[in-house]
C-alpha positions as CSV (number, residue, x, y, z in Angstrom):
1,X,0.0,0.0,0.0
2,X,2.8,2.5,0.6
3,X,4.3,1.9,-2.4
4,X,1.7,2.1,-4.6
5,X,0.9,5.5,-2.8
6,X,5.1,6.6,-3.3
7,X,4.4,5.3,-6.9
8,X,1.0,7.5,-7.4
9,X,2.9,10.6,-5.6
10,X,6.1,9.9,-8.2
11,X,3.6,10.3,-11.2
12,X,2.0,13.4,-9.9
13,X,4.8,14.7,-9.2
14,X,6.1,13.9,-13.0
15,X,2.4,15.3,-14.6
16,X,2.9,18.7,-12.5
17,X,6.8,19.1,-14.1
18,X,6.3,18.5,-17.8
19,X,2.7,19.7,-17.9
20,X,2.4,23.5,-19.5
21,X,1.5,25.9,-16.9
22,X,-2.2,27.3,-16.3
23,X,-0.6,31.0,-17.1
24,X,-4.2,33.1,-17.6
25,X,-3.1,35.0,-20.6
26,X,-5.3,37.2,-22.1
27,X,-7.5,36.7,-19.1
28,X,-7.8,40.7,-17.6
29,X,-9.2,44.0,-18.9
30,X,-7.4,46.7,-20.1
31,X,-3.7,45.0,-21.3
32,X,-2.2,48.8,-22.1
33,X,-1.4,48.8,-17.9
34,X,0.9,46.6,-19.1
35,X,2.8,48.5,-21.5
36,X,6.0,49.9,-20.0
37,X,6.5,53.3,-19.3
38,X,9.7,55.6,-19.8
39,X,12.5,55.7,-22.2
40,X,15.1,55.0,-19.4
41,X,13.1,51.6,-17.8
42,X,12.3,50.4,-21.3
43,X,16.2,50.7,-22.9
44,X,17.4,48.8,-19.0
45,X,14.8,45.7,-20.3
46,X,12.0,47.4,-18.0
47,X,14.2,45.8,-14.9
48,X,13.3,49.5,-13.1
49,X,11.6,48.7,-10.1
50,X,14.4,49.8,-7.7
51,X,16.1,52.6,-10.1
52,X,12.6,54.5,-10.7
53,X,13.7,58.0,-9.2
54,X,11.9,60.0,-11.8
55,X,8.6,61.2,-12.5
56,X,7.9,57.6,-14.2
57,X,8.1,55.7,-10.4
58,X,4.1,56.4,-10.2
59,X,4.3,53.7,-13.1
60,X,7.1,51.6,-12.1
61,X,7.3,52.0,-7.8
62,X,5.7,55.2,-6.2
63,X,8.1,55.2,-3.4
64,X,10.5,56.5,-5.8
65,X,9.2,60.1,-6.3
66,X,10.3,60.4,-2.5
67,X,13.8,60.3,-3.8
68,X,13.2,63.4,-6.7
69,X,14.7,66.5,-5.1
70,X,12.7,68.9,-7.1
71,X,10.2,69.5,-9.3
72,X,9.8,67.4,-12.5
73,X,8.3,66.8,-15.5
74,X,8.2,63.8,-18.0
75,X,6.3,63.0,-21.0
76,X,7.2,60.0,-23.1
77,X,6.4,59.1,-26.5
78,X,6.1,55.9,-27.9
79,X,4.8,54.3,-31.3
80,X,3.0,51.2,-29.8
81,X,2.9,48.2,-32.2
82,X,0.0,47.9,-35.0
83,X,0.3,51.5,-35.5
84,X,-1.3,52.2,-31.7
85,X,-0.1,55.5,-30.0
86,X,1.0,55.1,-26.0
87,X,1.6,58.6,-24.2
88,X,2.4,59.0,-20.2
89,X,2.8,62.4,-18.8
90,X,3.7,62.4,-15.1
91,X,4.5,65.7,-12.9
92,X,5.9,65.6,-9.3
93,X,5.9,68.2,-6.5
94,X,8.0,68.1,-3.2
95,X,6.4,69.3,0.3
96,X,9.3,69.2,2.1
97,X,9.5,67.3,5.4
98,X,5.4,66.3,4.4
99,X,6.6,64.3,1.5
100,X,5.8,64.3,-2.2
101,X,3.2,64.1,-4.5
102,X,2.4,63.5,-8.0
103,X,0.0,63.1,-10.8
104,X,-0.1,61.4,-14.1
105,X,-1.9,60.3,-17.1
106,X,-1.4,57.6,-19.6
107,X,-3.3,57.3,-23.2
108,X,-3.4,54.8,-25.6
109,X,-5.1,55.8,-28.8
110,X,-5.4,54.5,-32.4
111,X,-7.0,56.0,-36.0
112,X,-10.7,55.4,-36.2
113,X,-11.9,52.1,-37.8
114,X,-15.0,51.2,-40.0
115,X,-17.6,49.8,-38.3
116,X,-18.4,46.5,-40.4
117,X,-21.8,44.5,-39.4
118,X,-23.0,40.8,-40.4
119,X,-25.1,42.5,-43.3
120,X,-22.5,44.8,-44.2
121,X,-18.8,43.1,-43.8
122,X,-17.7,45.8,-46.4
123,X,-18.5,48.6,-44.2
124,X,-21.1,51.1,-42.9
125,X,-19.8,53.9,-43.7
126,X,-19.4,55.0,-40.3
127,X,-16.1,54.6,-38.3
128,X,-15.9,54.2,-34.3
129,X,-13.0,55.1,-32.0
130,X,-11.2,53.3,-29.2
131,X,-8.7,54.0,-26.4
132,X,-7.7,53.4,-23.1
133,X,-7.2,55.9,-20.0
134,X,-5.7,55.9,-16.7
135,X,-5.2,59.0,-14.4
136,X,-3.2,58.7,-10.9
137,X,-2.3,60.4,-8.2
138,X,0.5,59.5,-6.0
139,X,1.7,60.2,-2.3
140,X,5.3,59.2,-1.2
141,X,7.6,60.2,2.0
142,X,10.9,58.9,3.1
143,X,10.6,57.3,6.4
144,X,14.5,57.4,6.9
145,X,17.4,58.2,5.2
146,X,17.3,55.0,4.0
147,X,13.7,53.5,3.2
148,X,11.1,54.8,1.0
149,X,7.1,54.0,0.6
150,X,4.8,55.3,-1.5
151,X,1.4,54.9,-2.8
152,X,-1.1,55.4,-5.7
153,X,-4.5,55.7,-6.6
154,X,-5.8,56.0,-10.0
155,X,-9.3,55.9,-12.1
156,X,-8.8,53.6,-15.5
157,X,-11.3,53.9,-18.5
158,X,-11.5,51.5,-21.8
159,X,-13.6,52.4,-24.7
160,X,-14.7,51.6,-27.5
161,X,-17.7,52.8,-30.0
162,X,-20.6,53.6,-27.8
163,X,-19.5,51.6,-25.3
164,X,-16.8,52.1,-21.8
165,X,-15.9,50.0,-18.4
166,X,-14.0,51.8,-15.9
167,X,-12.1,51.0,-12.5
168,X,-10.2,52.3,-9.8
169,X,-7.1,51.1,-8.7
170,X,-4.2,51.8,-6.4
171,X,-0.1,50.8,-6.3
172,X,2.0,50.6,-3.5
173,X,5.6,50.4,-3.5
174,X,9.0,50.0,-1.4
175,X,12.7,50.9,-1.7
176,X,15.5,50.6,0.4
177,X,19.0,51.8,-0.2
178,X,21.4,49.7,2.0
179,X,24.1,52.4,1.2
180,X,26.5,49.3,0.2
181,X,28.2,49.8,-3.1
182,X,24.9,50.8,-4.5
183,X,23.2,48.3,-3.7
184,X,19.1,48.7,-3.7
185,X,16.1,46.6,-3.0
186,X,12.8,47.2,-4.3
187,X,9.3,46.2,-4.2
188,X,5.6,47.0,-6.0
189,X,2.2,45.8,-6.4
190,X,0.1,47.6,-9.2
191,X,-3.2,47.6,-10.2
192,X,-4.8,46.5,-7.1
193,X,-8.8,47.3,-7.5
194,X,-12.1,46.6,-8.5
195,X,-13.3,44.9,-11.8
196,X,-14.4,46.3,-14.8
197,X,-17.6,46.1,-17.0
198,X,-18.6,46.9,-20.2
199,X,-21.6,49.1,-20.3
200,X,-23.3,51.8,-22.4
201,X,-25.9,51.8,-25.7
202,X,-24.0,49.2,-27.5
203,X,-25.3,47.0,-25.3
204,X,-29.0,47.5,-26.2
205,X,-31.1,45.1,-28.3
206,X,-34.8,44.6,-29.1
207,X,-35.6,40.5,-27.9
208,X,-39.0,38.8,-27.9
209,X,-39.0,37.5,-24.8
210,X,-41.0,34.4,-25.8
211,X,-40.5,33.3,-29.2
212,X,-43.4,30.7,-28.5
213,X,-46.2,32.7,-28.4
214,X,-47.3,34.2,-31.7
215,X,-47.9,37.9,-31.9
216,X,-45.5,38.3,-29.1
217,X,-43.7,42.1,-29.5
218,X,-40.4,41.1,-30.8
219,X,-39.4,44.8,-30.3
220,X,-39.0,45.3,-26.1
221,X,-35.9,46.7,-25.9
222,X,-33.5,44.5,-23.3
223,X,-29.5,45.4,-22.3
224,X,-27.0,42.6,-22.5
225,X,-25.0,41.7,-19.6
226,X,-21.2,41.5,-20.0
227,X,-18.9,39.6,-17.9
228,X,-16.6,41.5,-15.4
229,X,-13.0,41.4,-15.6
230,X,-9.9,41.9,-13.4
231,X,-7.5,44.1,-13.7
232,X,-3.7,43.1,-14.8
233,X,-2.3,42.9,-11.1
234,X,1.5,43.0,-11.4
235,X,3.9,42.0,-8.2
236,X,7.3,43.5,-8.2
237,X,10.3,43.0,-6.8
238,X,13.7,43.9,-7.7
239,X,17.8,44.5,-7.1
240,X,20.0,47.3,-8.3
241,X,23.6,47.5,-7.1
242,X,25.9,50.7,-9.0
243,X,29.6,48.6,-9.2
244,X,31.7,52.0,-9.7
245,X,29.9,54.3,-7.1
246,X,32.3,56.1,-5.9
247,X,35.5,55.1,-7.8
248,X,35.1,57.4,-11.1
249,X,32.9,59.9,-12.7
250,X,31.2,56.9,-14.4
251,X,28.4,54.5,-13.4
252,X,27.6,50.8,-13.9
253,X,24.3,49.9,-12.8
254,X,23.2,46.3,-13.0
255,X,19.7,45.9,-12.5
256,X,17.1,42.5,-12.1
257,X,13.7,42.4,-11.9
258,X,11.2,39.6,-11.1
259,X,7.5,39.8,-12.0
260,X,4.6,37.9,-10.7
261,X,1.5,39.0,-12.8
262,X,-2.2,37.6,-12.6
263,X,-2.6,37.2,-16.1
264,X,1.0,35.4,-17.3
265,X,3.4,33.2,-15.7
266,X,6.7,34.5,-14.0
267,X,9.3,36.2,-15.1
268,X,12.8,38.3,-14.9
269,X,13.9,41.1,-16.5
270,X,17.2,42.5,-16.5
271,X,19.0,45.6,-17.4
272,X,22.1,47.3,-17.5
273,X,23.1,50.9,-17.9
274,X,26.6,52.8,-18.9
275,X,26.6,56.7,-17.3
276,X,29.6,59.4,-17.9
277,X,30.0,62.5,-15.8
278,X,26.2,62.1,-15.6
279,X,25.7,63.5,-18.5
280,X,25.8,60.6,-21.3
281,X,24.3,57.3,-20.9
282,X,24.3,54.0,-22.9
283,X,21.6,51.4,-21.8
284,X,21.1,47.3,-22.4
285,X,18.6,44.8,-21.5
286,X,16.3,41.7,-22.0
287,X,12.8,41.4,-20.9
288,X,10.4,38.6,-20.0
289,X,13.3,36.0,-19.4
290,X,11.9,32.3,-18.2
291,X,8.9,32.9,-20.1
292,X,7.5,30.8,-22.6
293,X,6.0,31.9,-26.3
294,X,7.0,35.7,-25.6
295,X,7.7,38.3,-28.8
296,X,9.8,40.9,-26.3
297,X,13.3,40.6,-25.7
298,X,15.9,42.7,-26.2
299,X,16.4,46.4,-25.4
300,X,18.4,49.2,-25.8
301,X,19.0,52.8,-25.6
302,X,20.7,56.0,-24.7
303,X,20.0,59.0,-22.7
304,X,21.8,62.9,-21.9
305,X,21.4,64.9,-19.6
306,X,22.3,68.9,-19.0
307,X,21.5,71.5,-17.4
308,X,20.2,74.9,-19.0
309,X,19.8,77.6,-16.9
310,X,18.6,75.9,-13.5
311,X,16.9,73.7,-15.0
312,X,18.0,69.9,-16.2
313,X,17.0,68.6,-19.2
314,X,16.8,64.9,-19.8
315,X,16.4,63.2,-23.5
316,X,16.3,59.4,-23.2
317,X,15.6,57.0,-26.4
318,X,14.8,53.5,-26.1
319,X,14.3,50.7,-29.0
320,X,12.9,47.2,-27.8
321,X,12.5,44.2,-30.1
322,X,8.7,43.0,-30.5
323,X,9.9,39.3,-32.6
324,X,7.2,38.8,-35.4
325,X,6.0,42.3,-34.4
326,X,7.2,45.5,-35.3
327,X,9.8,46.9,-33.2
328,X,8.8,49.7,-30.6
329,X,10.7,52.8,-30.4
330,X,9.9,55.4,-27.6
331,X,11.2,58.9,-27.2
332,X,10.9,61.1,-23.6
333,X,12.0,64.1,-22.6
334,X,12.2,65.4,-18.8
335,X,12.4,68.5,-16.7
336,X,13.8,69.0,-13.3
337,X,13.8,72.5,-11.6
């Protein structure tokens, strides 16, 4: 009897090991969350979680805005595959000794489409638009000199036609600088809220609600009911250490990230990035390592910085490879005064 159970337990064990993971894809609402933000995170492989210091930590980690020592403003470009457009503006204000705050949107947009029908698969001759929406506000203070938290909250919109679902959500986020060679550890959870819903006049119809009966009005108008969905939730936690802090005017940051989403299997990403006189900056990465049947991998870009008159600008490009899909290219520009 106990072997046969050692025998049963050895081919579970086996099924559980060469069986494909249950991995959800394509199982939450509004996918653009996903899409990375910042020129800087995306040319490091998006590995960013601990090295978001910049106006783009309400996307990556929100306790990093408690590390900006001014005011500053980003806005990032970036030509999404299949010819979508994905924006982020973010803007961040220091209170002193209170802490910091800071607000942002993200858009994703695309041209208008013709709206096609069963009758008419050539086209109406009317077009609908889509896009996505998220706006956020964010709060972050430095406990000590050392550790950082920081937290956001956020209303989300999808729409399409006629039709919208919306959400709120909130982030929270960790970072702690051990003061060791660089060395930084990191931690976020995003997208933490309610479920969303298609609703609106696209969901109308006319039904007859008993078909049996003859003479029944076929014409009372009804609404459909949609299924709810959740939103992407994304865990992150992640490692930074800087190996020539304090030896040169250079920097060599090495950075690894490892993400536990709702809606894919695990993953790491990791990045590394080239600064001199922190001014010029040369950046490398791969995302989504460990994970099966992905399209991203590598990345890559550059970045300068200098200051005009008080205030410092920041240009940053960033090129990621899509596989079978076009390549992504993204473009931002920061100010800090």
């Amino acid at each position: 009897m106990f072997k046969k159970i050692i025998v049963i337990g050895l081919l579970i064990l086996c099924t559980v090991l060469i069986a494909d993971p249950v991995t959800k894809s394509g199982t939450t609402a509004v996918g653009f969350l996903n899409i990375d933000v910042g020129s800087r995170a995306v040319g490091m492989g998006s590995a960013y979680c601990t090295l978001a210091e910049d106006a783009t930590a309400m996307y990556w980690n929100p306790a990093g805005i408690a590390r900006i020592p001014g005011y500053e403003a980003l806005f990032s470009y970036t030509r999404w595959i299949a010819d979508i457009t994905f924006n982020y503006a973010g803007m961040v204000i220091p209170l002193g000794n209170t802490g910091t705050i800071g607000i942002n949107a993200t858009f994703l947009t695309m041209d208008d489409m013709e709206r096609t029908t069963i009758d008419q698969p050539d086209g109406t001759g009317e077009t609908f638009s889509a896009g996505d929406l998220a706006v956020g506000v964010s709060y972050a203070r430095n406990l000590t000199d050392r550790f950082s938290i920081g937290f956001t909250a956020k209303y989300i919109e999808e729409k399409i036609y006629h039709s919208k679902a919306s959400a709120f959500a909130i982030d929270v986020g960790t970072m702690f600088d051990t003061q060791f060679q660089g060395l930084k550890i990191g931690m976020s959870i995003s997208n933490y809220g309610t479920k969303m819903q298609m609703t609106g006049r696209d969901m109308l119809t006319q039904k007859d609600p008993d078909p049996q009966i003859s003479g029944n009005n076929d014409k009372i108008n009804a609404s459909l009911n949609t299924d709810q969905f959740d939103l992407p939730l994304m865990f992150r936690v992640g490692v930074s250490m800087d190996f020539l802090k304090g030896i040169s005017n250079s920097n060599l940051i090495l950075s690894v990230d490892a993400l536990h989403p709702n809606d894919n299997a695990e993953s790491v990403n990791i990045g590394l990035e080239y600064t001199f006189n922190n001014m010029f900056s040369l950046r490398g990465g791969y995302k989504s390592l460990l994970l099966n049947d992905s399209e991203e991998g590598l990345s890559a870009g550059g970045g300068l910085k200098y200051p005009i008159a008080g205030t410092e600008i920041r240009l940053d490009y960033a090129y990621h490879s899509f596989g079978i899909l076009n390549d992504v290219q993204m473009l931002s520009i920061g100010l800090s005064f």
